[in-house]
C-alpha positions in Angstrom: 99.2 149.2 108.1 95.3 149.4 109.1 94.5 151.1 112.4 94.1 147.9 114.1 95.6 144.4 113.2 93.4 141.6 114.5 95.6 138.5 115.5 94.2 134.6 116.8 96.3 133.0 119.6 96.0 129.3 119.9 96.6 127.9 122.8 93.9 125.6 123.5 94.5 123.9 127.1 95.6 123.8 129.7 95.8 125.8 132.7 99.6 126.3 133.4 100.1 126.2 129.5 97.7 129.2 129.4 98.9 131.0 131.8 102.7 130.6 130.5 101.1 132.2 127.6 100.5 136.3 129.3 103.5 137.1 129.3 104.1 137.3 126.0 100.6 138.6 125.0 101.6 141.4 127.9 104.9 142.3 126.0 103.3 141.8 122.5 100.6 144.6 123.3 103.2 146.6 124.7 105.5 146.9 121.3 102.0 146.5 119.0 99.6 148.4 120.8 97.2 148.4 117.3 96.6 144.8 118.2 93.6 142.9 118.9 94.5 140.0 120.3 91.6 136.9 120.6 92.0 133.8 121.4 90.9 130.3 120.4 91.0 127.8 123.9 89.5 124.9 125.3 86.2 126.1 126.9 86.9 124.9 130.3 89.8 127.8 130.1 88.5 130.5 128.8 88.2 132.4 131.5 92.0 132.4 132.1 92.1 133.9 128.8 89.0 136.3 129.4 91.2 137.4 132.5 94.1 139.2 130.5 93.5 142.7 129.6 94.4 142.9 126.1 92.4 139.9 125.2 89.3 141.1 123.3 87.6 137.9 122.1 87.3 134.4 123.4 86.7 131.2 121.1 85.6 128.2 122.9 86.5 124.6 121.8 85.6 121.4 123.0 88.2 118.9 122.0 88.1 117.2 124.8 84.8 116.2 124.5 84.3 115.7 120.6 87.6 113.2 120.2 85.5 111.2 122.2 82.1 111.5 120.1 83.9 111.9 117.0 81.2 109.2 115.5 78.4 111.3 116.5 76.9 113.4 113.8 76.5 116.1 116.7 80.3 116.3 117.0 80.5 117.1 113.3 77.8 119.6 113.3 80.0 121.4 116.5 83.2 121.3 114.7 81.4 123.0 111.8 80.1 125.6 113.7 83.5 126.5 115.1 85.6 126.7 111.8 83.0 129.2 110.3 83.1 130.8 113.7 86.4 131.1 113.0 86.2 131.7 109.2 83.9 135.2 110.2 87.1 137.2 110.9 89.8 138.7 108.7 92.8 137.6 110.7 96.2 138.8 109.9 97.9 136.9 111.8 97.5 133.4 113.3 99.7 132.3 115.7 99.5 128.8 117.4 102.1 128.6 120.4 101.1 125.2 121.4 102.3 123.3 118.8 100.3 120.2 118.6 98.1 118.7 116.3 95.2 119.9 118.3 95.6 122.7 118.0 97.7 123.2 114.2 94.3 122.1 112.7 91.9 124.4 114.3 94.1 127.2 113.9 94.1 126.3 110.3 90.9 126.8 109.6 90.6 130.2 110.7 92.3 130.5 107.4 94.6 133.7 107.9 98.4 133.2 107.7 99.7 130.9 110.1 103.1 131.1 112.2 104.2 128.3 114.8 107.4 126.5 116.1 109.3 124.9 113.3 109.8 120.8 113.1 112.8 120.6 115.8 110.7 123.2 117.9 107.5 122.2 118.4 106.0 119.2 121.1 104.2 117.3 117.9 106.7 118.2 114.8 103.8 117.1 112.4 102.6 120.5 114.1 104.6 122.4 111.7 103.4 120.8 108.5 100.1 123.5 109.0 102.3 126.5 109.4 102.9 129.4 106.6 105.9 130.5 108.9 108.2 127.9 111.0 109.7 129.6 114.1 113.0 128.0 115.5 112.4 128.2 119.2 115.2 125.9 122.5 113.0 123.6 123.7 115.1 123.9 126.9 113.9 127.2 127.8 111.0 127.2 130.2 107.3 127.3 128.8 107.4 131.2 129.5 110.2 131.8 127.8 109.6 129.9 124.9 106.2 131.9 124.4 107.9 134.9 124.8 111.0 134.2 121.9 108.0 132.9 119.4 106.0 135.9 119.8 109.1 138.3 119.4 110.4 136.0 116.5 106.8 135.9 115.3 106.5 139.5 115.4 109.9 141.1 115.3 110.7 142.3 117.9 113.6 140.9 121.0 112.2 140.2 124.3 113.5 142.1 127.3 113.3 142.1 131.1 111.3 139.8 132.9 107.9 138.0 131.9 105.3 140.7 133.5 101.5 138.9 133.7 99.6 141.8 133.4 96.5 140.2 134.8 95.4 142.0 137.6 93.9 140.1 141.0 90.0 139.7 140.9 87.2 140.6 143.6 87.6 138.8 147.0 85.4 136.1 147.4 82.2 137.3 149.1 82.4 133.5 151.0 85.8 134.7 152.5 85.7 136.7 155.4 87.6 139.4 156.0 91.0 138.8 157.4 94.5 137.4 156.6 94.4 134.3 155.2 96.8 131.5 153.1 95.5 128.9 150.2 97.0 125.9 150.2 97.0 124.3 146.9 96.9 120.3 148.3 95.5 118.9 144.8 97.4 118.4 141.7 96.9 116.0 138.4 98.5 112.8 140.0 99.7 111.4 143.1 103.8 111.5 142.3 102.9 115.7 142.6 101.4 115.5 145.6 103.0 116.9 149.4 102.1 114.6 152.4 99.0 115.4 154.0 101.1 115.8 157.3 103.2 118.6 156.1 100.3 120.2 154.8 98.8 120.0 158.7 102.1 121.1 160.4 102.7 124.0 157.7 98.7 125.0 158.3 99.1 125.0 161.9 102.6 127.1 161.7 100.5 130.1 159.3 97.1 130.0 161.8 99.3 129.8 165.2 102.2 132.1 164.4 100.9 134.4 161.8 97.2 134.8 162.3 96.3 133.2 159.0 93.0 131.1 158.3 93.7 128.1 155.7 91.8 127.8 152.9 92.0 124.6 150.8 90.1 124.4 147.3 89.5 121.8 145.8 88.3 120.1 142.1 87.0 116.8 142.5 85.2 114.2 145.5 88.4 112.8 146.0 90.2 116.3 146.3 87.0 117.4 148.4 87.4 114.8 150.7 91.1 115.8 151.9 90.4 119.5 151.9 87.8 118.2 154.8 89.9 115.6 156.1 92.6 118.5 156.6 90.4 121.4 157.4 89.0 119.2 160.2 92.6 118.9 162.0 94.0 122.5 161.5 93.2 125.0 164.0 91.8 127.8 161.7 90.7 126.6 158.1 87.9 127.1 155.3 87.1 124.3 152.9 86.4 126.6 150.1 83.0 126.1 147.5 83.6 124.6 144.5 84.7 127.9 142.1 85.4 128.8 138.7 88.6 130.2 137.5 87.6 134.1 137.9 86.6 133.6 140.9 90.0 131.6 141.8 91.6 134.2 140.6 90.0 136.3 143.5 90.8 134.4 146.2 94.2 133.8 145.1 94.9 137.5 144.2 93.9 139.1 147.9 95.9 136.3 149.8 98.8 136.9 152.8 100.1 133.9 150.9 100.1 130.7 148.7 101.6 127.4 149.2 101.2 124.4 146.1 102.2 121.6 144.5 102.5 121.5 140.9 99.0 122.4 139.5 97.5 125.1 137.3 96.2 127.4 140.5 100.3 127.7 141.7 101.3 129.2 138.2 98.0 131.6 138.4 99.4 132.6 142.2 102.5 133.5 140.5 100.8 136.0 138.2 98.6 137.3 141.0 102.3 138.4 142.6 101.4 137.4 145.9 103.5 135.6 148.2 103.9 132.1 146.9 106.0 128.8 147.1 105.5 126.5 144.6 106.6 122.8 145.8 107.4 120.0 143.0 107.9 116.5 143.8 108.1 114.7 140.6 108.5 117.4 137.7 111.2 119.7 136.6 110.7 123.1 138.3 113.4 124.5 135.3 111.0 123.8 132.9 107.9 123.9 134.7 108.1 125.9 137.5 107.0 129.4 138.9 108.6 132.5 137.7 111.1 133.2 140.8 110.4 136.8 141.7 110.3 138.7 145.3 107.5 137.4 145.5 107.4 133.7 144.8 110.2 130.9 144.9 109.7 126.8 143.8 111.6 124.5 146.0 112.1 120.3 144.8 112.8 118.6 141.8 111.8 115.0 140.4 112.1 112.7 143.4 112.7 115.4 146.0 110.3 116.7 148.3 111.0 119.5 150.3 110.5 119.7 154.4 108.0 121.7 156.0 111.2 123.8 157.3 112.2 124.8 154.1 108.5 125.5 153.2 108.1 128.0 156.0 111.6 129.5 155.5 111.2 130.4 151.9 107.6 131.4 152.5 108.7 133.9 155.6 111.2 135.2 152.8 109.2 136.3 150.7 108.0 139.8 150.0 104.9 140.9 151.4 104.7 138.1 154.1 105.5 140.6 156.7 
């Protein structure tokens, strides 16, 4: 074996999915520490993949963009560019863990040996008609898990213990003044996710009045904007934070007393910050989906439930570190 091994991860969006994906790189670099680990991702996440420790390389990708300019002669030009991006490096490995068609075909053309899940495994099963090696992987294991047993199958090796991130929290925001504080995660994909805005104000007003926190809402779009301001203006002690890329997210999230969120990318990079967190599902599957439940963080709901303020606060208060 050569002194180092270089290995492409696919895994092109999105943010949960990514995310979902550390644990395994964490336990993979453990076991294979001759590694080098890059990564081929959708550009607007690459800096959740620039944010783990044993990723060396980041290649950006711009699906979502060029399936909608795939008449353009530009878009062709761009996709060019990427598979002899790709094509530069000897890779021993390839490994696509997302298993769709959009991401079996780029993955392909890095033109190394290629592993992913096998037909009954993966989301698209024409996925697995690119692979060199077909990994049988329970698609009723959560997305964590499900990395994890593809890398060890992948790899040879059994997983063991539980997930462990390895990403560690960023800089504190240089907006955010210093203090205790709590982010509350109010936007998510669609409206079935979403928490009423009057639990959000009675939680908010629980954290400033009873545990000296300042709220801080983010937000990601006008509409999303517009409630952080819209809540922020009826809480007692709140910050409508600027708009922020995902290292810098990462900062805010990683120094906080604690995190409360609905179903959303941000939640599931809380998780891996280890900070205090409760993640609160409305309309998804929190087996599947959900948090890693730790000391640290819990999900309450399920499709069609939504949990109380009460049982918000109680399993917050639970949690370690929230003393």
């Amino acid at each position: 074996m050569r002194a180092m091994m270089n290995v492409l991860i696919v895994r092109t969006s999105s943010m949960g999915d990514l995310i979902h994906t550390w644990p395994a790189i964490t336990e993979l670099k453990a076991h294979y520490p001759n590694i080098a680990v890059s990564w081929l991702a959708e550009d607007a996440f690459c800096d959740i993949a620039r944010l783990h420790p044993a990723v060396t390389d980041v290649i950006p990708m711009q699906w979502r963009r060029w399936r909608r300019r795939l008449l353009l002669p530009a878009t062709w030009r761009e996709l060019g560019a990427l598979r002899r991006r790709l094509r530069q490096q000897n890779w021993d490995l390839v490994l696509d863990s997302q298993g769709l068609l959009k991401s079996a075909a780029p993955a392909r053309w890095a033109g190394g040996p290629l592993a992913g899940y096998d037909w009954n495994s993966a989301r698209e099963p024409l996925a697995s008609l690119f692979y060199d090696k077909k990994l049988s992987v329970s698609r009723s294991l959560s997305a964590i898990e499900r990395n994890r047993q593809l890398f060890g199958r992948v790899f040879g090796y059994a997983p063991e213990g539980a997930p462990r991130f390895g990403v560690p929290p960023g800089e504190r925001p240089s907006w955010m003044l210093s203090g205790r504080y709590a982010v509350l995660l109010h936007a998510t994909s669609r409206a079935s996710k979403e928490w009423p805005e009057t639990h959000w104000l009675r939680l908010g007003e629980e954290l400033s009045q009873k545990h000296d926190m300042v709220m801080v809402l983010p937000w990601g779009n006008e509409r999303e904007r517009a409630r952080a301001e819209r809540l922020a203006g009826k809480l007692p002690a709140a910050v409508v934070a600027p708009r922020m890329g995902l290292t810098e997210a990462a900062g805010l999230l990683g120094h906080a007393s604690a995190v409360v969120g609905v179903d959303t990318g941000l939640a599931h990079l809380a998780n891996a910050l280890n900070v205090p967190l409760v993640a609160i599902y409305t309309d998804t599957d929190p087996r599947l989906t959900g948090v890693v439940e730790t000391p640290w963080a819990t999900n309450l709901g399920d499709v069609g439930q939504c949990p109380s303020v009460e049982q918000a606060l109680d399993a917050l208060l639970s949690r370690q570190g929230m003393a």
